[in-house]
N, C-alpha and C positions, 0 to 999 in steps of 0.2 A: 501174479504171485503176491501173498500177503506176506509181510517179515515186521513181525515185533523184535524187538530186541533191547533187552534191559527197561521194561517198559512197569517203570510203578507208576500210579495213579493215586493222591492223596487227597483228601478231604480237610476240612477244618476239625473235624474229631476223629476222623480214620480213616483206616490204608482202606481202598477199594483195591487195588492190584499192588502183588509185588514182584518186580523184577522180573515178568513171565520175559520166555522170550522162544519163540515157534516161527514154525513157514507154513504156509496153506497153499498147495499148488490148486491149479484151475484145473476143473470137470471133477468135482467133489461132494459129495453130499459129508456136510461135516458137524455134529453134534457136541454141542457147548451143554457140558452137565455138572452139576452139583448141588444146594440146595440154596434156598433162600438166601439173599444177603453176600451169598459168596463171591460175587463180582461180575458173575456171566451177560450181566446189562452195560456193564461197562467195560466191559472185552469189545460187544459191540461196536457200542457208540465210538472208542478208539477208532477203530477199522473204519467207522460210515467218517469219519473226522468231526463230527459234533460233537466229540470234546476231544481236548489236546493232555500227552499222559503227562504227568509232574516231571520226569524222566526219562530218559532211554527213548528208542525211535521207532514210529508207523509207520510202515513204507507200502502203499500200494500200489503195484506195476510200477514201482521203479518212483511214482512220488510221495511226498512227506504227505500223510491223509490231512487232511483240513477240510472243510467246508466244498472246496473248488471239486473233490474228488465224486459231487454225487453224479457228478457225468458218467460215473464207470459204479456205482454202489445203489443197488437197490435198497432201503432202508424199512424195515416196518419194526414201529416201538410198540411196547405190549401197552403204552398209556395214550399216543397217537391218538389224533380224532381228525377228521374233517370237517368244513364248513358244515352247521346243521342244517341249514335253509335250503343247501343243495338236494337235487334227487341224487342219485345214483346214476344215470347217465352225465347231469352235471358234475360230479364228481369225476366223472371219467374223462369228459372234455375238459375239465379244467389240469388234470393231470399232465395230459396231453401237450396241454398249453406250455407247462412247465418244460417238460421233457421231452427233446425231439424223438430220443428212443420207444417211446412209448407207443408200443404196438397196438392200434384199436382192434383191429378183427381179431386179434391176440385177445383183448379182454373180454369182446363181444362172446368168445368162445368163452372163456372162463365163467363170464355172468351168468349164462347161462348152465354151467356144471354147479356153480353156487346156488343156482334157482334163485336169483334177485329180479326184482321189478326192477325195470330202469327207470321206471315214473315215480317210486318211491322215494318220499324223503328221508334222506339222513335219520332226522330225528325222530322219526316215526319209527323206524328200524329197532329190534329189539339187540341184546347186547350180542347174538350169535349172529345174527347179520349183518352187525357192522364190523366185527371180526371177519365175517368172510368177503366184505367190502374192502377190507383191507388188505387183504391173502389176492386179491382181485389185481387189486391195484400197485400192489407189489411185483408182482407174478408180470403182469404185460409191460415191463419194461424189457428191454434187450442190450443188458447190461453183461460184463463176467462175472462181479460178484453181486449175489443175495443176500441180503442179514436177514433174519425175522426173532425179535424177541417174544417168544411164547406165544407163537402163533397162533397155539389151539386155547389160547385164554379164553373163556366166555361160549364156547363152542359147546353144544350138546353133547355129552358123553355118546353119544348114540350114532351120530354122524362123524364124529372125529376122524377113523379106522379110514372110511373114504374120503373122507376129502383130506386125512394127508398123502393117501395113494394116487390120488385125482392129481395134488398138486405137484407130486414128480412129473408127472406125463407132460405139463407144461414149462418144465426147466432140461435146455439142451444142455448135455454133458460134456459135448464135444467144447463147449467155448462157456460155460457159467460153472460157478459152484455156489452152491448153498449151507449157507451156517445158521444153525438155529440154537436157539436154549429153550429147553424145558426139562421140568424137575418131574415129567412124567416121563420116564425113562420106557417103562414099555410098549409106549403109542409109538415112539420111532426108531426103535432100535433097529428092527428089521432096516430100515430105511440107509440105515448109515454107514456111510465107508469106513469114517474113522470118528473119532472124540477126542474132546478137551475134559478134560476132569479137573474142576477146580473146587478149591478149599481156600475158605478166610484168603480171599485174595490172593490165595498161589498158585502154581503150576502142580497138579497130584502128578495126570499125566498127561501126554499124548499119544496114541495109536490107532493103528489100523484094527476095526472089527474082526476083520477076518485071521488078523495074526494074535487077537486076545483070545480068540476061539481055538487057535490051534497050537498055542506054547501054551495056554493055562486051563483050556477047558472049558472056561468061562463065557458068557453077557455081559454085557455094561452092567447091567442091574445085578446081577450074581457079585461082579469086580466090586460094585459099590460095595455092597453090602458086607464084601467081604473089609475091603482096603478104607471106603470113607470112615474112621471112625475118630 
C-alpha cells in the first residue's frame, strides 16, 4: 500500500504539490491526470523516493519512500535515457545486473511484442523505440509497484492503442499495481480502475472509474472537462 499524507513538495519559485494526501492499494491500474505543470511528475517521483516532499509523509509498504525503496518500485521517467553505446540486449543485461527482480524471459517476451532488435544500439534507435525500450525494461521487473511517466511519449499515434493493451497483459494484478500520468486521457481511460486528478499542485480528486460512471454518468475526459476549469 502507498500512503501520502499531508505531503507538499516546494521549489525555489513554486509549490509543485500541496498537502495531497491518498492510499493506493495493490492490484490496481491507477491514472494520475491533469495537465501540464500540474505536479503529476512529481507525485511520482515522491512514491519512486527520488525526491523527498518539503512536508508531510511517503509511506510505501509500511517504509518512508527514499532512494532504498527501488527494491519494491518499478520507475520509468518520461526524460530517462539509457547508456547510448549499449544495444538493447546490453541494456537488458545491464538492468538485470542492477536488479535481482528482473525477470529476463519476462523481457525477452516483451522485446519481442515491442519488435526491437536486440543487436541494436541505443543510439541508433529512433525516439518511439526507445520509448518502448523503456516500457521493456520497466515492465520485466517483478516488483508490486509501477510508476511510468508518460509512457506513451514519443510513441507513434498509430501503435499507441496496442502497445498500451499489450502492456497490461504483462503486469499481474494479483501482487502489482500500475500508476501512470498522461494528459492524453482517452488512450487509457478504458484501462483504468480509478484516477488522481490533480490541479496546480492539489488534490481535484480521487476515484474509482466505475463509480464516476455510475453516480455521475461521466469519463474522466467528460469529468475533466466538465470540473478541470
Amino acid at each position: 500500500m502507498i500512503e501520502m499524507t499531508n505531503v507538499s513538495k516546494k521549489y525555489i519559485k513554486h509549490s509543485a504539490l500541496k498537502d495531497i494526501s491518498l492510499t493506493l492499494p495493490i492490484g490496481k491500474i491507477i491514472g494520475v491526470v491533469g495537465e501540464n505543470g500540474s505536479g503529476k511528475s512529481t507525485l511520482l517521483r515522491l512514491i519512486s523516493g527520488l525526491s523527498l516532499p518539503t512536508s508531510g509523509k511517503v509511506m510505501v509498504n509500511g517504509e518512508t519512500a527514499n532512494r532504498r525503496i527501488s527494491s519494491i518500485v518499478s520507475y520509468l521517467s518520461e526524460f530517462g535515457s539509457y547508456y547510448h553505446i549499449f544495444t538493447v540486449r546490453e541494456a537488458m543485461d545491464f538492468q538485470a545486473s542492477q536488479y535481482t527482480d528482473f525477470n529476463m524471459a519476462k523481457a525477452e517476451e516483451i522485446m519481442k511484442f515491442m519488435k526491437l532488435e536486440p543487436d541494436m544500439k541505443i543510439k541508433n534507435l529512433s525516439k518511439g523505440n526507445r520509448g518502448r525500450l523503456k516500457i521493456m525494461l520497466t515492465l520485466a521487473r517483478e516488483v508490486p509497484y509501477i510508476l511510468m511517466d508518460e509512457p506513451m511519449s514519443g510513441l507513434d499515434p498509430m501503435v499507441r492503442e496496442s502497445i498500451i493493451k499489450g502492456m497490461i497483459s504483462y503486469i499481474d494484478l494479483e501482487s502489482q499495481t500500475l500508476i501512470m500520468t498522461s494528459h492524453e486521457i482517452a488512450e487509457i481511460e478504458s484501462l483504468l480502475d480509478s484516477f488522481i486528478a490533480i490541479k496546480d499542485g492539489s488534490l481535484l480528486r480521487m476515484a474509482d472509474v466505475e463509480e464516476l460512471h455510475e453516480s455521475e454518468g461521466l469519463g474522466i475526459r467528460d469529468w475533466m472537462k466538465k470540473n478541470y476549469v
